[in-house]
C-alpha positions in Angstrom: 0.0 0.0 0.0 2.7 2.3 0.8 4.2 1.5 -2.9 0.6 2.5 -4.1 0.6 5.8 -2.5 4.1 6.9 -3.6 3.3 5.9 -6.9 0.5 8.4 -7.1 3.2 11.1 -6.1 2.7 14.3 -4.1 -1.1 14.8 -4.5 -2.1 11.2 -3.2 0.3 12.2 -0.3 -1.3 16.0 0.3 -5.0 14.6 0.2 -4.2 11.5 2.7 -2.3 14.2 5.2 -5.6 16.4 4.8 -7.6 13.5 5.6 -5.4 12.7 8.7 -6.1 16.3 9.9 -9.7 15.8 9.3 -9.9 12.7 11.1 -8.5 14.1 14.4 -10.7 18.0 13.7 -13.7 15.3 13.5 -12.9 13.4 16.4 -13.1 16.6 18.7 -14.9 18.9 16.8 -17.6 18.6 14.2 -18.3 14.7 13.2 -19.6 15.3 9.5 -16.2 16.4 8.8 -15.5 12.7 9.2 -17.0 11.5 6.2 -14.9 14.1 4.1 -11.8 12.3 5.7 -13.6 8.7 4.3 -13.9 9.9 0.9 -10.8 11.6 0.2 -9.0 8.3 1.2 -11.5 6.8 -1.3 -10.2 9.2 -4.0 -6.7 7.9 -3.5 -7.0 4.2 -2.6 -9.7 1.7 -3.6 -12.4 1.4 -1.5 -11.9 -1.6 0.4 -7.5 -0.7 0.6 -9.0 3.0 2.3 -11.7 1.1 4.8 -8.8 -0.7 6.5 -6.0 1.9 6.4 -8.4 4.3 8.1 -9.4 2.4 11.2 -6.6 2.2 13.1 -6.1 6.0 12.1 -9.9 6.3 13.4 -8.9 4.8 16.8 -6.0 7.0 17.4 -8.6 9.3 17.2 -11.2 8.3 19.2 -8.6 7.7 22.2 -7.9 11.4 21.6 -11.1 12.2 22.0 -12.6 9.8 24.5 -9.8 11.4 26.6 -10.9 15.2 26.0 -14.9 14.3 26.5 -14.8 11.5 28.2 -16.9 13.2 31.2 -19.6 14.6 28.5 -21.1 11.4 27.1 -24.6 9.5 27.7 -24.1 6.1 27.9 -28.5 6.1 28.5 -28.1 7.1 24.2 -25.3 4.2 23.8 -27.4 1.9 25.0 -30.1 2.3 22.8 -28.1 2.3 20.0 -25.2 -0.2 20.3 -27.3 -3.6 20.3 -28.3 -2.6 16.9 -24.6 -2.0 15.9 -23.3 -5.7 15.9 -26.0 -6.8 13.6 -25.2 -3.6 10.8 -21.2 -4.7 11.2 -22.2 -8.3 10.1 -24.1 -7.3 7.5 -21.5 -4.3 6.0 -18.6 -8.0 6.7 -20.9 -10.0 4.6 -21.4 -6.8 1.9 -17.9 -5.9 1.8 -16.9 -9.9 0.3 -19.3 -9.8 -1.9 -19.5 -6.3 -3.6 -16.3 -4.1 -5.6 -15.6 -0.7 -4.8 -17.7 1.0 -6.9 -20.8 -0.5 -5.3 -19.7 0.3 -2.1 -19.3 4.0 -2.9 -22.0 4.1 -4.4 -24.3 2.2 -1.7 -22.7 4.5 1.1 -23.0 8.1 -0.7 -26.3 7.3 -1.6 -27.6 6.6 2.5 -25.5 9.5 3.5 -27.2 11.7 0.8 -30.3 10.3 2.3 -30.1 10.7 5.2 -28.5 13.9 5.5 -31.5 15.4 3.3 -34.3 14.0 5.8 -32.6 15.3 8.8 -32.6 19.1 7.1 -36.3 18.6 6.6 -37.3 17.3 9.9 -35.3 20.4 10.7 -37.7 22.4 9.0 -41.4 20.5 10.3 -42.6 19.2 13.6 -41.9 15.5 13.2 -38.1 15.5 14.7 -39.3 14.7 18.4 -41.6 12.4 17.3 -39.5 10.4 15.3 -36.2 10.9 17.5 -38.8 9.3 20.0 -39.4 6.1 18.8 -37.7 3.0 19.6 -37.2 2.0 15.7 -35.5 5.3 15.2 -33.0 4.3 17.5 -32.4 0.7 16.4 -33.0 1.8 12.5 -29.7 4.5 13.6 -27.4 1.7 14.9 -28.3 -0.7 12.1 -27.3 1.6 9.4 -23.9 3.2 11.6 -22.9 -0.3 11.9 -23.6 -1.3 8.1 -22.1 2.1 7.2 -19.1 2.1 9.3 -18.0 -1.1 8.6 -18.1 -1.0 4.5 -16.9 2.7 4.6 -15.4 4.3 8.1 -19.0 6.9 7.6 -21.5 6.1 10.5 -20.7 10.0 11.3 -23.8 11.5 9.3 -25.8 9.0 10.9 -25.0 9.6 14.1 -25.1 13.0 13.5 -28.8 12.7 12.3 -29.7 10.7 15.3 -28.1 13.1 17.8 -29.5 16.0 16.6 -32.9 15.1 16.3 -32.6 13.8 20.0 -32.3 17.7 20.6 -28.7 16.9 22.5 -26.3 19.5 23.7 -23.2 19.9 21.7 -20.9 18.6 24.3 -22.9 15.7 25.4 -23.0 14.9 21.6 -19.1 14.9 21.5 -18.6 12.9 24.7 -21.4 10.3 23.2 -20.1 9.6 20.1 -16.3 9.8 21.2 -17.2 6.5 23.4 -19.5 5.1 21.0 -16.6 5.3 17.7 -14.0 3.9 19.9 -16.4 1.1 21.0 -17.5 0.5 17.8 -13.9 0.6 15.9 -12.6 -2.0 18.2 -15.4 -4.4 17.4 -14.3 -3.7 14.1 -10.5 -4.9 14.0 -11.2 -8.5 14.2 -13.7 -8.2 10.8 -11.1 -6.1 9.0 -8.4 -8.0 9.4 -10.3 -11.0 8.7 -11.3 -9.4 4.9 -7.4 -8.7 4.6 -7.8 -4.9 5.2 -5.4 -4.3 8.1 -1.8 -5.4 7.3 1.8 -4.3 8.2 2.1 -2.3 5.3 -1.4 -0.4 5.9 -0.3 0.4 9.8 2.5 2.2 8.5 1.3 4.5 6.5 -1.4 5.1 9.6 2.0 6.0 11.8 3.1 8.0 9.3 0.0 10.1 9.8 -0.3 10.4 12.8 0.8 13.9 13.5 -1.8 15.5 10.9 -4.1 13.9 13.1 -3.0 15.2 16.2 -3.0 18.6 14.7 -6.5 18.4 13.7 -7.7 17.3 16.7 -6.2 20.9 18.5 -7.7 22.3 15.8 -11.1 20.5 16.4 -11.5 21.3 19.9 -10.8 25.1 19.7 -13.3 25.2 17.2 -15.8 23.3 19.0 -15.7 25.5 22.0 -16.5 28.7 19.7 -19.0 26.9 18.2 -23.0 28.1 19.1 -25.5 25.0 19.0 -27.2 25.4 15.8 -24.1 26.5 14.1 -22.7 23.2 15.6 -25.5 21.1 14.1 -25.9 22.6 10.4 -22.2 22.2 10.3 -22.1 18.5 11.3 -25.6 17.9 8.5 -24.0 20.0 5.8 -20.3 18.1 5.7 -22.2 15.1 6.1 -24.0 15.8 2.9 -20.9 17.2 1.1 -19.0 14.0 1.8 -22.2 12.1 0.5 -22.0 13.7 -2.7 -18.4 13.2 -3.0 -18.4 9.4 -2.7 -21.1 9.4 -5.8 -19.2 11.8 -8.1 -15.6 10.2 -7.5 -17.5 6.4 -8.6 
């Protein structure tokens, strides 16, 4: 992998040390930013190379952040949403084997496009308590994370969605979904390594990025902090969208 990288010279380089720093400004500051990070790897690996070499990169990342909002989270939310998890991780495994690249892109820019587009109109009518109220929503929301994050590192729109229609405070939504990615990632190792997406080569390059990271996660949590609520929120739906579209054009 690291071969496949130089070989696409400085520009592969630039856009995976932009997606490092977008990874860690994610992590601590606005999620949607997250998926950006998912599909510029996508623009410079293949699909299923840029799934593995961004988790361990992901779990730097939710250390980082786990350790700077650890105090913030709801694990009451967690729990409504992690039993639906496992069964969305099987089903992205199973996908993954069986699907190329372009149908994976394809699959996940089209939910995240989805998605992103209901939650601005819920925005707009009375239905977001009502429907952030309901027991499916919650189990629909861990479902698709887990189906999304598995085939594409992008349960951050989703999450987003559900977290903001739950009407939670920006902080609490950091601390939440800083424990639940790092939960989440973990369970994911074992399945990537099975599928022959985490390797020596792939760990490497995630070292070598390391720092970018660690600079956008500064970066995310000064933001953050200046950050108002709704600011907060339309950020997090609008990136979410933009890194949507960007998985569909780049097929």
């Amino acid at each position: 992998m690291l071969q496949q990288v130089h070989d696409l010279g400085t520009l592969a380089v630039s856009l995976l040390v932009l997606a490092a720093f977008l990874v860690g400004f994610a992590k601590t500051g606005v999620s949607g930013v997250g998926t950006v990070s998912a599909a510029l790897f996508a623009l410079v690996l293949p699909a299923r190379a840029s799934s593995g070499a961004m988790l361990p990169l992901l779990i730097v990342g939710d250390l980082v952040a786990v350790g700077t909002y650890r105090r913030s989270g709801s694990w009451r939310v967690l729990a409504r949403v992690l039993p639906a998890v496992l069964p969305g991780l099987a089903a992205g495994w199973v996908f993954i084997d069986h699907v190329d690249d372009t149908v994976m892109k394809a699959t996940i820019g089209t939910i995240v496009v989805v998605l992103v587009l209901l939650a601005l109109w819920q925005g707009r009518s009375d239905l977001t308590a009502r429907v952030a109220g309901h027991p499916g929503f919650a189990v629909a929301a861990g479902f698709l994370a887990g189906f999304a994050t598995m085939t594409a590192n992008a349960a951050g729109p989703v999450m987003a969605i559900y977290l903001v229609a739950a009407g939670m405070p920006k902080l609490q939504m950091l601390g939440t979904t800083a424990w639940f990615y790092l939960v989440v990632n973990l369970l994911k190792v074992p399945l990537s390594v099975s599928l022959g997406l985490i390797h020596p080569a792939s760990l490497l390059l995630d070292l070598a990025l390391v720092p970018a990271l660690l600079l956008g996660a500064w970066a995310g949590v000064r933001v953050a902090a200046r950050m108002d609520q709704r600011t907060f929120e339309l950020a997090a739906l609008l990136l979410s969208l933009v890194a949507g579209v960007l998985l569909l054009v780049t097929l």
